[in-house]
KEKE-3310 file (N, C-alpha, C; in steps of 0.2 Angstrom, whole numbers, plus 5000, padded with zeros to 4 digits):
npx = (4918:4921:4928:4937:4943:4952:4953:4957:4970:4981:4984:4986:4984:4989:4984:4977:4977:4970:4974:4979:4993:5002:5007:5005:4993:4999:5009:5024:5038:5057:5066:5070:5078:5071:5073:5085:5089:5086:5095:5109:5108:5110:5107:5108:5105:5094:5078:5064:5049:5031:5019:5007:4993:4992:5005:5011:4999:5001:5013:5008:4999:5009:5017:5008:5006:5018:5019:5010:5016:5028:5020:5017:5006:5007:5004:4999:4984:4979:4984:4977:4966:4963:4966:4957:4946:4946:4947:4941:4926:4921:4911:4898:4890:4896:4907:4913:4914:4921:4931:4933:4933:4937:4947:4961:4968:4977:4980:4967:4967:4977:4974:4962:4965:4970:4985:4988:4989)
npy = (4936:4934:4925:4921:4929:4932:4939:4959:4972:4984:4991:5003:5016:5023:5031:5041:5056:5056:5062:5074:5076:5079:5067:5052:5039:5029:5013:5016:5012:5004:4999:4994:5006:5012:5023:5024:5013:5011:5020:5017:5002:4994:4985:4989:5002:5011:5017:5026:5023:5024:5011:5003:4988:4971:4965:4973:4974:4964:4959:4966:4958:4946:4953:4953:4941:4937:4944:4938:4924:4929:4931:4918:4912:4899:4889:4885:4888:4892:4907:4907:4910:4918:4931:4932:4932:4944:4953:4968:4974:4974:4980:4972:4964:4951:4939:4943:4945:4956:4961:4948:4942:4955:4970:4967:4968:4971:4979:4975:4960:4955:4962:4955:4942:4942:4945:4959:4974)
npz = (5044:5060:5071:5074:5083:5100:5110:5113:5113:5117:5099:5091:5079:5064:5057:5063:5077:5090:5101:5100:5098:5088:5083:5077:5082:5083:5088:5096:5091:5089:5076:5060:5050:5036:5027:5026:5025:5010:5004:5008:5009:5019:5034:5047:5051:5063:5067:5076:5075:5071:5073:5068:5071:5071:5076:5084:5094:5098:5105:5120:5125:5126:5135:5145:5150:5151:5167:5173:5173:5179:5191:5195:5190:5181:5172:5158:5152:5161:5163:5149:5152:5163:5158:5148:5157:5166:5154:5149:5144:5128:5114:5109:5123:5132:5123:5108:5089:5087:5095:5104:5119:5125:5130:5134:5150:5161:5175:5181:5181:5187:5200:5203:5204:5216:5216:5214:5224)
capx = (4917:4931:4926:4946:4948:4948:4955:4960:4976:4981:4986:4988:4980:4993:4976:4972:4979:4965:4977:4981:5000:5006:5009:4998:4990:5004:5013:5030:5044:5061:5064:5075:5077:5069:5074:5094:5093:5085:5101:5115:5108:5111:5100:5110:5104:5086:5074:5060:5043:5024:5015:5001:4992:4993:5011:5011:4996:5002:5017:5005:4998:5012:5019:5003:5007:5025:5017:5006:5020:5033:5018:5017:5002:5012:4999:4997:4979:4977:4986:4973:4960:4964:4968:4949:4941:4945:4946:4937:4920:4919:4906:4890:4890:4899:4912:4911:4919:4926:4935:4934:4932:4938:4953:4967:4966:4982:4978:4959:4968:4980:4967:4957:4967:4973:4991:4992:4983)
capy = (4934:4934:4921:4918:4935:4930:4943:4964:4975:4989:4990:5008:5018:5027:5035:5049:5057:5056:5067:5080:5078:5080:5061:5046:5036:5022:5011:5019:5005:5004:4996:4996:5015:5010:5027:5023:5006:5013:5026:5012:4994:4991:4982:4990:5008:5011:5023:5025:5025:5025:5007:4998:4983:4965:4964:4979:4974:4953:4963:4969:4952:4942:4957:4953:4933:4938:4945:4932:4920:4932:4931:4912:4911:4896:4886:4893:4888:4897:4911:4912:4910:4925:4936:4933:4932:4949:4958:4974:4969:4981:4979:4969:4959:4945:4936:4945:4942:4960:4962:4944:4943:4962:4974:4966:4973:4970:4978:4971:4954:4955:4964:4949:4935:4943:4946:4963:4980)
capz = (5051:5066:5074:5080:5088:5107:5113:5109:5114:5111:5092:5086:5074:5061:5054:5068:5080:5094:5105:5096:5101:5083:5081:5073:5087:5084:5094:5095:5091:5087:5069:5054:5046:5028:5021:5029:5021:5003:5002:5009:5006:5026:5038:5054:5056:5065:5069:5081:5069:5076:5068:5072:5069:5074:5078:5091:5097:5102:5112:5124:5126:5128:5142:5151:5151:5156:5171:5177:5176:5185:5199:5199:5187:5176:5167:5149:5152:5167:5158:5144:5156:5166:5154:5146:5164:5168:5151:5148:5136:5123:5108:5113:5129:5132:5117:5099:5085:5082:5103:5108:5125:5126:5129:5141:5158:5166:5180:5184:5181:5191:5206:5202:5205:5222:5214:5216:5228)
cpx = (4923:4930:4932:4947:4945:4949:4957:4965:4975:4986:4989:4986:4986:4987:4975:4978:4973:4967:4979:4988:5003:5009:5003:5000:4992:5006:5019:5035:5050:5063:5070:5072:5076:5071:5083:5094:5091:5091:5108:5113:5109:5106:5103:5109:5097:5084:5068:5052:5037:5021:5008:4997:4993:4998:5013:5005:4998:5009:5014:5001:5002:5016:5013:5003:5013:5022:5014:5013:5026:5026:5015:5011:5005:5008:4996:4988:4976:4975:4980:4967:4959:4963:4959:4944:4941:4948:4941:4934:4921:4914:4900:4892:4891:4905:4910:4914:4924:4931:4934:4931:4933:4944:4958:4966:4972:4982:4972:4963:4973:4979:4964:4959:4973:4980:4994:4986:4981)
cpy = (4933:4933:4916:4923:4931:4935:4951:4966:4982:4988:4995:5010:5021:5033:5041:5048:5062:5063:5071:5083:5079:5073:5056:5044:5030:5017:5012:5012:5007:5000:4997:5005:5011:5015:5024:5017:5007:5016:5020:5007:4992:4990:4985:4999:5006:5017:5021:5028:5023:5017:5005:4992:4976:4962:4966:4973:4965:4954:4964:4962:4948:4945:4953:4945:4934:4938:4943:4926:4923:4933:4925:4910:4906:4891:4891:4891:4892:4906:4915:4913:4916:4930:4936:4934:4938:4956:4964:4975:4976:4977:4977:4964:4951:4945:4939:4944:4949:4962:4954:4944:4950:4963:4969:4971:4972:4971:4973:4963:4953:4957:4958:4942:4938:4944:4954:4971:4986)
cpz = (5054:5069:5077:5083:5095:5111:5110:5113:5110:5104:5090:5081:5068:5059:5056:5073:5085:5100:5106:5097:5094:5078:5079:5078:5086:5089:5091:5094:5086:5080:5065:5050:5038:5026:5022:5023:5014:5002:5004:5008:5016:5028:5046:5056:5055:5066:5074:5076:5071:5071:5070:5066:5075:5078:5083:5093:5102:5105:5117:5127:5130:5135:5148:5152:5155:5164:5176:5177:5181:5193:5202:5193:5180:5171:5162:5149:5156:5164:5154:5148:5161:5162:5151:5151:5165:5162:5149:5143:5134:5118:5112:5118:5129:5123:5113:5094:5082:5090:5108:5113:5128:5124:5137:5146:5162:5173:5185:5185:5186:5201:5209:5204:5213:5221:5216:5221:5223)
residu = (UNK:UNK:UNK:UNK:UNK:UNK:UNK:UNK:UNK:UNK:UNK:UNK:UNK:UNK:UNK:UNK:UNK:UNK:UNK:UNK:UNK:UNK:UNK:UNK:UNK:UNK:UNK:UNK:UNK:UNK:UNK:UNK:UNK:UNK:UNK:UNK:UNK:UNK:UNK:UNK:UNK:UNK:UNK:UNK:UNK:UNK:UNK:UNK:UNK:UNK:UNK:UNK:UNK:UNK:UNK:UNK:UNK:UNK:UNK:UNK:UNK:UNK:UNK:UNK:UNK:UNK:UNK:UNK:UNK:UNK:UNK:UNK:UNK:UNK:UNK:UNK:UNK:UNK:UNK:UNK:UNK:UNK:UNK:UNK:UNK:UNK:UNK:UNK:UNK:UNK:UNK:UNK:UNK:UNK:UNK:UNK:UNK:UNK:UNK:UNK:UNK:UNK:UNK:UNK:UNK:UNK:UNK:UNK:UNK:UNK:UNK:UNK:UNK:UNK:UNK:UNK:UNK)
# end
């Protein structure tokens, strides 16, 4: 049971490639080159590699707090309060335990709280 999710993001699939662009349905990110540091031992060259998961997906969250504070919204309760207010329900109606409250809206929340047209 997942009775802590409160919230979803985008995340990133590696698995498919839903768009048929030739890449897995990742989040793009900058990173350590793993093969670079297998052959040299170094921690200082990178690559750009497609991942997903929990990690991408709580980037995409914390942009959209950035953004309520860069528009005055500075209470981190407020904050969460928003963000779940004006999420976009997925699964069964209301709170669930596999989408939270839903999919972040950036938008809709930002509309919603009269911040932006």
């Amino acid at each position: 049971m997942n009775d802590y999710v409160e919230i979803a993001a985008p995340g990133g699939d590696t698995t498919e490639d839903l768009n048929g662009d030739g890449y897995a349905d990742g989040v793009l990110q900058q990173t350590i080159d793993f093969d670079a540091f297998l052959l040299t031992g170094r921690f200082d060259q990178f690559a750009y590699l497609f991942a997903n998961g929990t990690s991408m997906a709580s980037a995409h969250v914390a942009a959209m707090g950035a953004l309520l504070v860069d528009q005055g919204v500075t209470d981190p309760k407020a904050v969460e309060a928003a963000i779940k207010r004006f999420a976009t329900d997925l699964g069964p109606a209301g709170r669930d335990n596999e989408y939270g409250y839903g999919l972040i809206n950036p938008r809709a929340t930002l509309r919603g709280l009269g911040l932006a047209q």
